[in-house]
N, C-alpha and C positions, 0 to 999 in steps of 0.2 A: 665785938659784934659776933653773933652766933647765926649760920647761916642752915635751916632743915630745909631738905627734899620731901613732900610729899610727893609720893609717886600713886597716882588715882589711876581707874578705867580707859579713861581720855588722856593719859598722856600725862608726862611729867610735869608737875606744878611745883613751883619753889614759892616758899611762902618765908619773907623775912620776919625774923623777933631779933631787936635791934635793943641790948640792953642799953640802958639810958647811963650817961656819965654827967658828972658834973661840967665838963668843960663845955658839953651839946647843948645845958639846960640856955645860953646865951642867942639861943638858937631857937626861941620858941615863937618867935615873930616872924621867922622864916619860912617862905613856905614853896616849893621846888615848882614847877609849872611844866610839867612836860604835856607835848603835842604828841600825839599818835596819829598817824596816817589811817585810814578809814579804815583801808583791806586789812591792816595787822591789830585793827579796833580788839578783836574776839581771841587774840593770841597773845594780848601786851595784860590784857585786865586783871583773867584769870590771877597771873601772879602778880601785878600789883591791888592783888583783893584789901591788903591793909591798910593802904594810900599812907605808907608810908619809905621810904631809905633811911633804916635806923631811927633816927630822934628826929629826924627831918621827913615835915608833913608832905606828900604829893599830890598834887594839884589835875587829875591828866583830864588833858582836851580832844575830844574826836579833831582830827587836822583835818577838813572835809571842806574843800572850797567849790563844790558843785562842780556845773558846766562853765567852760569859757571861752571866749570868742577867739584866742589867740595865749600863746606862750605870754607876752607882752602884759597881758592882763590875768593871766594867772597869777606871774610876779608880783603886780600890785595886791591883787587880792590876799595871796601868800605875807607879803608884809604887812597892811595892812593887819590882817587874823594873827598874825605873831605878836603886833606892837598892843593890838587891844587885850590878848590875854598873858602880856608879859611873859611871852614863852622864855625859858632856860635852854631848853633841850629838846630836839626831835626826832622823833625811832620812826622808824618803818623805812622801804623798800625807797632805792634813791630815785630821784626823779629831779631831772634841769631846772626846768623854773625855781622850785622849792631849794634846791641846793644856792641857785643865786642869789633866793630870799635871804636864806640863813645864811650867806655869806654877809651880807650887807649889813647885816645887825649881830654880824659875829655872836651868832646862834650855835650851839655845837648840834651837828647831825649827826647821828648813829645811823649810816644807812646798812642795811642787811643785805644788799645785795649789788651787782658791783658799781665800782662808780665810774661814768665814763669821759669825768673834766675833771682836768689836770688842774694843778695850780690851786689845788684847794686850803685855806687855813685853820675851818671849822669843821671839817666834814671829814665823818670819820668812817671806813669801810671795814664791816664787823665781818664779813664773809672773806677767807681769806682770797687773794691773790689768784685766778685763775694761772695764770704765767707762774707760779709756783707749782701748778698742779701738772701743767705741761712741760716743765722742767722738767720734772719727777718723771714723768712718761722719757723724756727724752733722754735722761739718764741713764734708764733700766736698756732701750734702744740699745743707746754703745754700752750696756753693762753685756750685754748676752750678743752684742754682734749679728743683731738683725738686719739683713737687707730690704726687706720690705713688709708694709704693714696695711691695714686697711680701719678706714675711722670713719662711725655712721655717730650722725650726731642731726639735731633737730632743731638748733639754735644757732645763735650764732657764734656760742663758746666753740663750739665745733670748730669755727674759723681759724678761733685764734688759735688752737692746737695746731691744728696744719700747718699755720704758717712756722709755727715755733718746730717744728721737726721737719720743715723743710729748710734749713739749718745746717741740717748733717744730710750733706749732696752725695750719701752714698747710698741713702736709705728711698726706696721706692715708696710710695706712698697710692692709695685708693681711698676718693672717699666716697661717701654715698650721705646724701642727706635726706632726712624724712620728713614731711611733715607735722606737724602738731600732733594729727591726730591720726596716725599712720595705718592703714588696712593691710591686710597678712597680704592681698597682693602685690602693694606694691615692695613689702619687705622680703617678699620672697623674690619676685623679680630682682631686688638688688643682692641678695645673697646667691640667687643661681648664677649672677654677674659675677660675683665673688668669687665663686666655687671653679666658675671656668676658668678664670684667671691665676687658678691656685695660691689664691692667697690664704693663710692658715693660721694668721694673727691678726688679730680684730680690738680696736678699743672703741669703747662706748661712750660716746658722750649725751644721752637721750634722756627724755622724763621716764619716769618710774612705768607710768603706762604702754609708751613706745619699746623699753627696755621686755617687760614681758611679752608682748605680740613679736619681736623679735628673739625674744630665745623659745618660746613656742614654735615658731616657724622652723628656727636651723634646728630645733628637734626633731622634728617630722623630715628634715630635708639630710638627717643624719650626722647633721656637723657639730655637735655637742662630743664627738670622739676624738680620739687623737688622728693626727696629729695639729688638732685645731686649738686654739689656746686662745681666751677672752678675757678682755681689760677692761673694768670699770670705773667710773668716775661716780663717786658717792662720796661726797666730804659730809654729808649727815646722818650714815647709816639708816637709809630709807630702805636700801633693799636687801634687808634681811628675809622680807617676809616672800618677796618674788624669788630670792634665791632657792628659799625652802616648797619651791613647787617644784625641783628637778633634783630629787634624791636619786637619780638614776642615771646623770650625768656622769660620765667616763673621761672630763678631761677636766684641767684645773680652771675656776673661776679665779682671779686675780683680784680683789677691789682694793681702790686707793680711797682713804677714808681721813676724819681728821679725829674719828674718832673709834677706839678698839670696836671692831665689828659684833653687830649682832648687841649691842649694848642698850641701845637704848627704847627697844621691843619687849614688851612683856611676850610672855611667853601664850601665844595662842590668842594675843590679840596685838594684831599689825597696827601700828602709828601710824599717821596720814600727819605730814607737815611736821614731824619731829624735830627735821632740823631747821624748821622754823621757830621751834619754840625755846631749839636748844640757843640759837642766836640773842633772840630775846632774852633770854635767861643771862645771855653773859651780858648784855645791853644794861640790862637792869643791876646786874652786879659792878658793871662797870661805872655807873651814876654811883652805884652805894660807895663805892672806892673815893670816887671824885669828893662824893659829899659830908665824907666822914671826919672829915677837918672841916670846921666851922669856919667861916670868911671872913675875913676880916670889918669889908661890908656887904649887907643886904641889900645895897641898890642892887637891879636889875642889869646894868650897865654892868657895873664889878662882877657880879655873880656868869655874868656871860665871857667877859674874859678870860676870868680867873679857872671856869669849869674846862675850858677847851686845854689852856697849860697844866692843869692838873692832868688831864687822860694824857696829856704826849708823855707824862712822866711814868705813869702805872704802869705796874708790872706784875702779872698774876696769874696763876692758871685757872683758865674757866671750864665752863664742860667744853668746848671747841678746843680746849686748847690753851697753850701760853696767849697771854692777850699782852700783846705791846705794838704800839705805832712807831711809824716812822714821820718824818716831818713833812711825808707828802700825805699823812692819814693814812698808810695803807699796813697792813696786820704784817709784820716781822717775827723774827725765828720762832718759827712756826715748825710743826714734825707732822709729817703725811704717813699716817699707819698704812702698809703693804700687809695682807690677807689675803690665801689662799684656801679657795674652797673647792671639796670635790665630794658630791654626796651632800650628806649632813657635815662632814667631818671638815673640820676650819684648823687654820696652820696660820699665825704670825709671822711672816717671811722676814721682814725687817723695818726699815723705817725709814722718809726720806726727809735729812734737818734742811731748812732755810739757810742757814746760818751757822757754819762751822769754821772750826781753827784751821791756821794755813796747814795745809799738806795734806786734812782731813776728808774723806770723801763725804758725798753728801749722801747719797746712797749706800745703805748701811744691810747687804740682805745676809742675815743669817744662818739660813735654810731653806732649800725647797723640800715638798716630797717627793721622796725619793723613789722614782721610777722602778727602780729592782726589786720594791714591796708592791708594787700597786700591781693587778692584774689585768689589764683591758681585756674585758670578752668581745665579741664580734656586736659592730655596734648595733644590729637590728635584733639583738636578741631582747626579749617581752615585746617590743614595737611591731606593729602590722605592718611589713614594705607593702604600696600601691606598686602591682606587679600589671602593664601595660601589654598587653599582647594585641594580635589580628586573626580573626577566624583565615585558615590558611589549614586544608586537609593535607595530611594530616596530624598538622600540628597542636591547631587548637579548633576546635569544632562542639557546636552544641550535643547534646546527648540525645536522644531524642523525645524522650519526656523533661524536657529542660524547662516549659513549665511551670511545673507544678516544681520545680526544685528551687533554690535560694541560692546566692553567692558562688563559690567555685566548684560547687557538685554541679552545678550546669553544664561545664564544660569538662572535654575530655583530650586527648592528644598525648602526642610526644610531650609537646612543651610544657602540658599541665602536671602530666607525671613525671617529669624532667624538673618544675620548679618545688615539688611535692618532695624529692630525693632531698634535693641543695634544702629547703627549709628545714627537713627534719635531722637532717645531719647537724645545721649549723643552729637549732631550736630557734627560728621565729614564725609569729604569724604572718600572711600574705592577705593579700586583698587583687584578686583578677580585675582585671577591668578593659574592655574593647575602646582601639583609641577609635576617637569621637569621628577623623574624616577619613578612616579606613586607609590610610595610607602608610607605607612604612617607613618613609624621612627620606627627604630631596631637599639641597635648599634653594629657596626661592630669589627673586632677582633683587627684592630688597636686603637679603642676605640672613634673613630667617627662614626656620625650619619647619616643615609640617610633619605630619604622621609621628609615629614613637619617638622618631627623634628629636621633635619639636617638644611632646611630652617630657620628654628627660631634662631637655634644656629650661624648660618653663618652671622646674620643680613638680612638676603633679606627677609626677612616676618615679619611684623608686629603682626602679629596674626595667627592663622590657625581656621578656623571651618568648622568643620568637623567631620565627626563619628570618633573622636580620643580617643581611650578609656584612662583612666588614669591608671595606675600602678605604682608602684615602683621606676622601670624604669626609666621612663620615667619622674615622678617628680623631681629626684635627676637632670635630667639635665636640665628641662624648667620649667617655673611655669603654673599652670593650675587657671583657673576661679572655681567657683559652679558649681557644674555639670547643664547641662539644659534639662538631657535625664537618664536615667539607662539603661543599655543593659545588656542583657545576651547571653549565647551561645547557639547555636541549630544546629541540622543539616538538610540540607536541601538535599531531594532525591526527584527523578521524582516518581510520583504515579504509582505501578504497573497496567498493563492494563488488566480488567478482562478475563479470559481465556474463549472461548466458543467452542461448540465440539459439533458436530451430536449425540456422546451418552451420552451426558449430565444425562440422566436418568436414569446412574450406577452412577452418583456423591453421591448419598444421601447414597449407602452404601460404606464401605473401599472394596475394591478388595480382602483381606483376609476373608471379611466376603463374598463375592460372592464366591471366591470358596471353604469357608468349606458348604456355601448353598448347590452348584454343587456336595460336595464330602458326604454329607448327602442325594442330592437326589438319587446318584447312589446306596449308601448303603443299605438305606432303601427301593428300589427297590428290590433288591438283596436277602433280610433278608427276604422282604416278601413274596417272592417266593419259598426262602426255609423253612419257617412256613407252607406256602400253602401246599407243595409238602411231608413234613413229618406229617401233621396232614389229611393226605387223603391215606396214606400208609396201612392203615387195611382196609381200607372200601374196598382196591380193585378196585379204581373209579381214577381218570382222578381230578387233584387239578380244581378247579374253577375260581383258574388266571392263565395262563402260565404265562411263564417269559415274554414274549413279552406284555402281556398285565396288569402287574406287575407294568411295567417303566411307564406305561401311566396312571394307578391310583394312584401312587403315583405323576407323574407330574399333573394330573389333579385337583389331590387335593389341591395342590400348590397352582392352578390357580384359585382356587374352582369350578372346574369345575366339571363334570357330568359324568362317567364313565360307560359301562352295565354290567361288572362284577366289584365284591367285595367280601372280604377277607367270607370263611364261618367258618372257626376255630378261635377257640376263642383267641391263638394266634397272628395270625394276624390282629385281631379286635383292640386287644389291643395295638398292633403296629400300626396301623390306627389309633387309637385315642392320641396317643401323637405325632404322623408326623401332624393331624390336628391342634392340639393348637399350635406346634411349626411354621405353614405356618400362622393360625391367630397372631400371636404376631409378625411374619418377616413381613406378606404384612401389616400390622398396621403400625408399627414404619417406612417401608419404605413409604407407602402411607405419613403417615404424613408431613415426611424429605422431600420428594419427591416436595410438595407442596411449602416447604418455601427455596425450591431452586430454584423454578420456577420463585418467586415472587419476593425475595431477590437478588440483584447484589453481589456479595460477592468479594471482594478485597482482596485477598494474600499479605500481607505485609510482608516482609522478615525481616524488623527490627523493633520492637514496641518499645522497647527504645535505648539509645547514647550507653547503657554499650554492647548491644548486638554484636555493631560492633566489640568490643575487642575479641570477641571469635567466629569470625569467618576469615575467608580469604578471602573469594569468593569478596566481595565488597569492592572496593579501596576506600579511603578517603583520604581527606588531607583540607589543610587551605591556608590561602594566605601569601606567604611569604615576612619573614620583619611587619607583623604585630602583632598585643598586643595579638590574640590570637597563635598566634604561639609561642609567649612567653611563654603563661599560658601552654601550651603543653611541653615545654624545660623546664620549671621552676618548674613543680609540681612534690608534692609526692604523691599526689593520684595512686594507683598501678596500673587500669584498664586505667587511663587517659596517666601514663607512657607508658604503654605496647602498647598504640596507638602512641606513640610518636616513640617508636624504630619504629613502623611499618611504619609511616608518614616518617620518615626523614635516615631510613637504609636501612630498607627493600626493599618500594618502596620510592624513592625519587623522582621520575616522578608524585607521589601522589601530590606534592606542587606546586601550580599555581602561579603565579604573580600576577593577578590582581584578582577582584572578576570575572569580566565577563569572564575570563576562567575558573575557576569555575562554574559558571550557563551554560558553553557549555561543558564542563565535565559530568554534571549531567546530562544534557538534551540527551546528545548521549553516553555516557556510562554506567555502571554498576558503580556508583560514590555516594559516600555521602561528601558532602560540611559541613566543620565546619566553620559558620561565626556568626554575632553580628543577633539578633533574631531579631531586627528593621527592619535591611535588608531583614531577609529570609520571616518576615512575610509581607511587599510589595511583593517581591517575587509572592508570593503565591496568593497574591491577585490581582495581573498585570497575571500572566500565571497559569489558573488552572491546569496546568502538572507536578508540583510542590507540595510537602507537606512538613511540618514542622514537626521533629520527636523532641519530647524529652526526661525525662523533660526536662528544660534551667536549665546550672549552670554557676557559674563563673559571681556572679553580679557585672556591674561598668560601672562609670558615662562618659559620652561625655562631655567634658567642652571645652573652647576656650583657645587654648593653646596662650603663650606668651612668649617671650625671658625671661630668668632668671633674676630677679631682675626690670624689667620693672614697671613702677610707675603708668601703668592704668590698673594693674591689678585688682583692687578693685573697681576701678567705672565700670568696664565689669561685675565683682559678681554682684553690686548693680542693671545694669542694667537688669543681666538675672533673680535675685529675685524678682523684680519689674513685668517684664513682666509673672513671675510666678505667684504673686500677684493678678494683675488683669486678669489670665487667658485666655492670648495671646500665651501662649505656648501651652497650651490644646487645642486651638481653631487651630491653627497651626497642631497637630498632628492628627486633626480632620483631616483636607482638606487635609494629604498626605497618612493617615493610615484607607481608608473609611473600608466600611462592605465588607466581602469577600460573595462573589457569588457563591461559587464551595463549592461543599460535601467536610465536614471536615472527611479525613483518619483516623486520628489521636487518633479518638475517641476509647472505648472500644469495646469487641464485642459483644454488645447489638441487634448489626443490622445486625449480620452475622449468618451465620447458619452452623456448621459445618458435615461433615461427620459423619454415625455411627464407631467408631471404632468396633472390634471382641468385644471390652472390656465391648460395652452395650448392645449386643445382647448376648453371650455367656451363660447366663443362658438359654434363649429359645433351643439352642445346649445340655445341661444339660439334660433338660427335653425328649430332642428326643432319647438320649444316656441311659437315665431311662427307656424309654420308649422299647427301644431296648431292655436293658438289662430282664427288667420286660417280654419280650414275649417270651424270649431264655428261663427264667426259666421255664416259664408254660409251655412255648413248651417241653422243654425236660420233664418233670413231666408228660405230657399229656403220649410221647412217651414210659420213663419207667411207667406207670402207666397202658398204652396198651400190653406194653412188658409183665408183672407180669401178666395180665389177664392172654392174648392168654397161658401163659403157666400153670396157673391156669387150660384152659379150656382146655388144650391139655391131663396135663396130668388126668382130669375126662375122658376125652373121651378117652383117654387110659387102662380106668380103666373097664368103660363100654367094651369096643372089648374085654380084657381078659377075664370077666365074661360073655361076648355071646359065646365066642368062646370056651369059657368051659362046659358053657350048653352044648350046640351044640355037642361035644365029649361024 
């Protein structure tokens, strides 16, 4: 028997020329009757084009029993179609009923794909063993002492893998199944699942279609680098042609195959169903085997017995492979080729046998590549990262013909010329993009994320930079770079506007000290009037101030001014002279005040530090919500930063803005204090002098470039931003966005303000006037009783003298 390969356009066609022997010619009444199942009608033809196995003529039947009401009745129908066209033998894909048929009339089936009733005597499974092929998985497991692995698959082979490596109870397992017909969503959703979990070994058990939308995605999502390693399931060399669409892959493909890889693809036109046709090829060689011994008889009967113990006995190698059964029908020692691919360039690693001598292992690997030749360059180099940022001045802000611009000359900042440094150091392209609900990542009560953070974890962002602070938080669910910035907190309020007034020149005293002034001159007008008016009562004469002209040298004095009458009892002298030191020591201290209120702008600050807001109401505050400092506000035990938190988020909850720039139009038009990152507030301050930054700043933490969790350039982005720290491009950067501010700093102490007198520093010169009062009331009464004990001293002599005239006189 002479067996040629044509190998055409469409795929490899075996066409037999079966030279004829004399022993065959006994056999010319013989004629082979095989069934073909409908779906493998266009696959089984082709090469049986001669309608013949060798000298023996071939008969084939479409196997096509339409619709049926029930398995029950397919059966019958199934036998029935067997018995009327004397079938021998039946190819194509297994199916129950049809396998029962051909058990019944001890039919031999060739099925192609697996079988899943046991106990079978004619039926023979040409596809090998998946439990072979997860062996082979489980092997390699304990050959390299993996502890965990992760397996997507879209059938239900998928199943029986897992179960079979769930075996070895020390090994982790993840799986993720897809459907049929799988959308990059939901593939990416399960690899950014993947990626959080750091899992970094993957085997595949998927259709050829599902396999490429899934290495598509982890290329965009950057896991095609190390230290990420992929395992494939291909026993028919189907993906040769998908492999060769990622020449740019940095880390090894692994495929398990039953046949040397890349074999059976012409070069520049990819097979569809290859190893369908390679199955059929050994199906058909395996009847030529059976029937190449003539039978002893040609009944139907005979020929159906005789063909099923012939195949349990062959032994051969086909294109799949060694072809030999076992007594349950199922494909024995059998060799699973191991191939390594990376780029174009393919490596034979080893082999795994079915079937080997006691001691022998069955995993057999030769060689890998070897790591200390191979280079990894940084994995986003030729690839565009989706770099994720938030308009945030001035980090990242439009330009202002933006326009008329396209892509990332739109935007300008810190952060734009910040990710421009790290791309051209480390060569890739970037793609800017504003995330979608402006927010910078909180996570939510369902335990998902929004803003950039939610970007990273979903896959759609490659990076984010941006004023994204790092916390706790937000570690546990992305990974962050080196910080390239420290922030802290500050608040930011508009600058009160200084007050001016026509009587500006009562500023320099409190109004309690103008009217105990007021309530001192009326007094001491008063007091001196009545000193005048009782130290002039003996003389018998008219006082020398009235009252009305009383008010006017005590106001005059005041004034320093000049009066024509003045006190002449000693009394009110002395009362004079302490209303005088107390008018020199008021118009002194007010003269002086006076002068550095004229001079000095004085600014009313209503809050000089963060604590002060806690204890008060009058002023609303609040943060931008969904970000890291609203976090630090919900998350802390500090008591005054708490007691700002019930007030921010219960009290008033209209305090909480959404973005920054409602917040800076918060401030700017109402009674508002803004808590935000103090990079910001102090641009701020230095773009609009109406603005001032109150501290201290607390709550210090770094900006870093965030990145998907377990992402493998996360360390050449550290290297890049210490680098650029190094030679001091990040300092030169914070130069040209953070220049010198031009507006009077608030903020300061008050060195440069001048305050009011309270009562509290004048109050002694009150003392002294009160002394002074007091001191003229004594002499004055002392004067009065001291005049009083005279006159009657002198009354009762002169009483004394009239008795003794008037007694003369008698």
């Amino acid at each position: 028997m002479k067996i040629m390969a044509d190998k055409g356009c469409a795929g490899v066609i075996l066409v037999i020329i079966v030279l004829f022997s004399p022993a065959r010619a006994a056999q010319t009444n013989f004629e082979l009757n095989i069934a073909v199942l409908a779906q493998w009608k266009d696959i089984i033809n082709p090469i049986m084009a001669s309608k013949h196995l060798g000298s023996v003529p071939v008969n084939l039947n479409t196997f096509d029993l339409g619709k049926t009401r029930s398995d029950y009745d397919k059966i019958k129908k199934a036998i029935q179609n067997l018995k009327d066209h004397n079938t021998h033998a039946v190819i194509g894909p297994f199916d129950v009923p049809i396998s029962l048929a051909t058990e019944s009339l001890n039919i031999t089936y060739l099925a192609t794909t697996g079988v899943t009733t046991k106990n079978m005597n004619s039926t023979f499974q040409m596809i090998p063993r998946l439990d072979d092929f997860s062996q082979a998985l489980l092997d390699m497991v304990k050959r390299y002492g993996w502890n965990e692995v992760s397996i997507f698959f879209d059938d239900d082979k998928g199943i029986s893998v897992v179960e079979k490596l769930l075996t070895d109870h020390n090994l982790m397992i993840k799986s993720w199944r897809l459907v049929k017909k799988a959308d990059e969503k939901q593939v990416r959703d399960h690899l950014v699942h993947m990626r959080r979990v750091f899992m970094q070994r993957s085997i595949v058990f998927c259709q050829k279609r599902n396999i490429g939308t899934l290495l598509e995605t982890a290329r965009s999502l950057a896991m095609l680098s190390t230290p990420y390693e992929w395992f494939f399931y291909d026993p028919g060399d189907e993906l040769a042609d998908v492999m060769n669409n990622f020449p740019d892959i940095h880390v090894n493909f692994t495929v398990f195959t039953m046949m040397p890889f890349n074999s059976t693809v012409p070069k520049g036109q990819p097979t569809r169903d290859s190893f369908n046709k390679t199955l059929a090829q050994d199906a058909v060689s395996l009847l030529q085997e059976a029937v190449n011994k003539p039978f002893e008889k040609n009944t139907t009967e005979f020929v159906r017995n005789s063909l099923a113990e012939r195949i349990l006995s062959i032994d051969f190698n086909g294109k799949s492979g060694s072809i030999q059964f076992d007594e349950h029908g199922k494909r024995i020692n059998l060799s699973i080729i191991l191939t390594e691919m990376s780029g174009y360039a393919t490596h034979q690693i080893g082999e795994w046998h079915s079937d080997v001598e006691m001691f022998d292992t069955r995993l057999q690997i030769a060689s890998r590549f070897s790591s200390s030749n191979i280079s990894h360059p940084f994995p986003l180099v030729g690839r565009t990262a989706r770099v994720v940022t938030i308009l945030e001045k001035p980090f990242c802000m439009y330009k202002r013909d933006h326009k008329v611009r396209h892509g990332n000359d739109r935007f300008e900042g810190f952060a734009v010329d910040l990710i421009r440094e790290v791309a051209d150091m480390l060569n890739f392209e970037y793609q800017i993009y504003l995330v979608h609900d402006g927010n910078f990542g909180t996570k939510m009560s369902d335990g998902s994320w929004n803003g950039m953070i939610g970007e990273l974890l979903q896959g759609n962002a490659t990076m984010s930079v941006a004023p994204l602070s790092i916390n706790s938080e937000r570690e546990a669910a992305v990974d962050f770079t080196k910080p390239f910035m420290t922030r802290y907190i500050s608040v930011l309020m508009k600058v009160p506007r200084s007050e001016t007034s026509y009587f500006e020149f009562l500023n320099p005293l409190h109004p309690t000290v103008w009217f105990c002034t007021l309530g001192a001159f009326v007094f001491v007008s008063i007091v001196l009037y009545i000193l005048e008016r009782i130290g002039t009562i003996d003389r018998k004469e008219c006082p020398s101030i009235s009252f009305k002209e009383s008010f006017w040298f005590v106001f005059g004095s005041l004034l320093q001014g000049s009066t024509d009458s003045s006190p002449s009892t000693l009394p009110g002298r002395i009362l004079t002279s302490s209303w005088w030191f107390f008018a020199l020591i008021l118009i002194s201290s007010y003269t002086a005040n006076l002068a550095a209120f004229l001079t000095v702008k004085k600014i009313n600050t209503p809050i000089k530090t963060v604590t002060d807001l806690a204890s008060q109401t009058k002023i609303k505050y609040g943060t931008v919500q969904s970000s890291g400092i609203m976090s630090f506000f919900k998350n802390t035990d500090i008591e005054h930063f708490s007691k700002m938190w019930a007030q921010m988020s219960e009290i008033e909850p209209s305090s909480m803005v959404k973005s920054t720039e409602e917040g800076f139009k918060k401030v700017k038009e109402e009674l508002y204090a803004f808590f935000w990152d103090t990079t910001v507030n102090k641009y701020k301050t230095i773009e609009n002098c109406d603005f001032m930054e109150v501290g201290p700043p607390f709550d210090p933490k770094g900006f870093g470039i965030g990145v998907p969790p377990g992402a493998t350039y996360r360390e050449e982005l550290s290297m890049a931003i210490l680098k650029l720290s190094d030679i001091g491009r990040l300092h030169e950067l914070e130069n040209r966005w953070w220049g010198r501010r031009n507006c009077p700093d608030h903020g300061k102490p008050s060195t440069d303000e001048t305050s009011e007198l309270q009562i509290d520093n004048v109050a002694g010169v009150f003392f002294i006037l009160v002394g002074g009062v007091a001191v003229a009331a004594v002499v004055c009464l002392g004067e009065y009783f001291a005049k009083q004990i005279s006159n009657s001293v002198k009354k009762e002599k002169h009483a004394r003298v009239t008795d003794k005239e008037r007694e003369s006189f008698l």
